[in-house]
C-alpha positions, -999 to 999 in steps of 0.1 A, spaced: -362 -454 292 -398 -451 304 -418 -447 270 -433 -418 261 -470 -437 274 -461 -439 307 -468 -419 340 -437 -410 361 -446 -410 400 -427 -384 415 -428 -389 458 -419 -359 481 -394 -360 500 -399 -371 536 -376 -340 548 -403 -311 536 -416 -297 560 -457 -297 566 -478 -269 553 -513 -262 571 -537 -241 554 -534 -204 567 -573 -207 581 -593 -232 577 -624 -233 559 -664 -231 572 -692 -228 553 -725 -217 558 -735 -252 544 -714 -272 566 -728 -254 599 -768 -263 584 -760 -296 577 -739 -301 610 -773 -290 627 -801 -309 603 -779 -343 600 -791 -354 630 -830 -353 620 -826 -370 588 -808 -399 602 -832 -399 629 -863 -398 600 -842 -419 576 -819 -449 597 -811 -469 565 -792 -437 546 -758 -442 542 -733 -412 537 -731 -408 498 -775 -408 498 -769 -385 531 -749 -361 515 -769 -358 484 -803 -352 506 -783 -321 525 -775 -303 493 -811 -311 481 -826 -297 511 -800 -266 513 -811 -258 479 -845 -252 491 -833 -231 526 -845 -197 518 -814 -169 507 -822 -147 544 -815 -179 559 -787 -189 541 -772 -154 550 -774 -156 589 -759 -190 586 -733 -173 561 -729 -146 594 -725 -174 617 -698 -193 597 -672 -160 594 -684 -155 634 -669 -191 639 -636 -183 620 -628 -154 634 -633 -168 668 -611 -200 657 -590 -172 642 -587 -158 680 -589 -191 697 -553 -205 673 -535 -169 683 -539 -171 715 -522 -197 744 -542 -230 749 -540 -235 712 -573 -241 691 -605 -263 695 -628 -274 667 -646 -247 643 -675 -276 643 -675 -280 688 -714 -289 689 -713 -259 717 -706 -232 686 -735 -251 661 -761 -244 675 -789 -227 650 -786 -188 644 -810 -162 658 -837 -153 639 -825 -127 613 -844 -92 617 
């Protein structure tokens, strides 16, 4: 009898067998911040990643909505290329490679 106070732990079996996510995730703020993290560090050495991350957001907050749209282009670009990439032979690389990060085109 465990009391009615008490959390039961329940463990998964070792035999189940691993699900991936069907696609995985990118978001237009995650391709920005890939890009800009290197400046602030560069401006800002002592930052550590809980004071990083909160600078991001604070900065993507101010990133102007056409902008946030190309990068918003740029992120389904990059999944349905990953999308392409995991189909075919050769398997997948990295949504995040720094050769698919660089900054979008100007938006016209």
């Amino acid at each position: 009898d465990y009391g009615s106070n008490r959390t039961h732990i329940i463990k998964k079996p070792d035999n189940l067998p691993q699900v991936q996510s069907a696609s995985p995730k990118i978001s237009p703020f995650l391709l920005w911040a890939k890009q800009t993290k290197p400046q602030i560090l560069r401006e800002n050495p002592s930052l550590g990643p809980p004071t990083l991350r909160i600078k991001l957001a604070q900065m993507w907050n101010t990133v102007p909505k056409a902008e946030k749209l190309t990068w918003g282009r740029k992120a389904k670009s990059l999944l349905q290329k990953s999308n392409r990439l995991s189909k075919s032979p050769g398997g997948s690389r990295s949504l995040l490679s720094p050769d698919l990060t660089s900054p979008p085109p100007p938006s016209s």
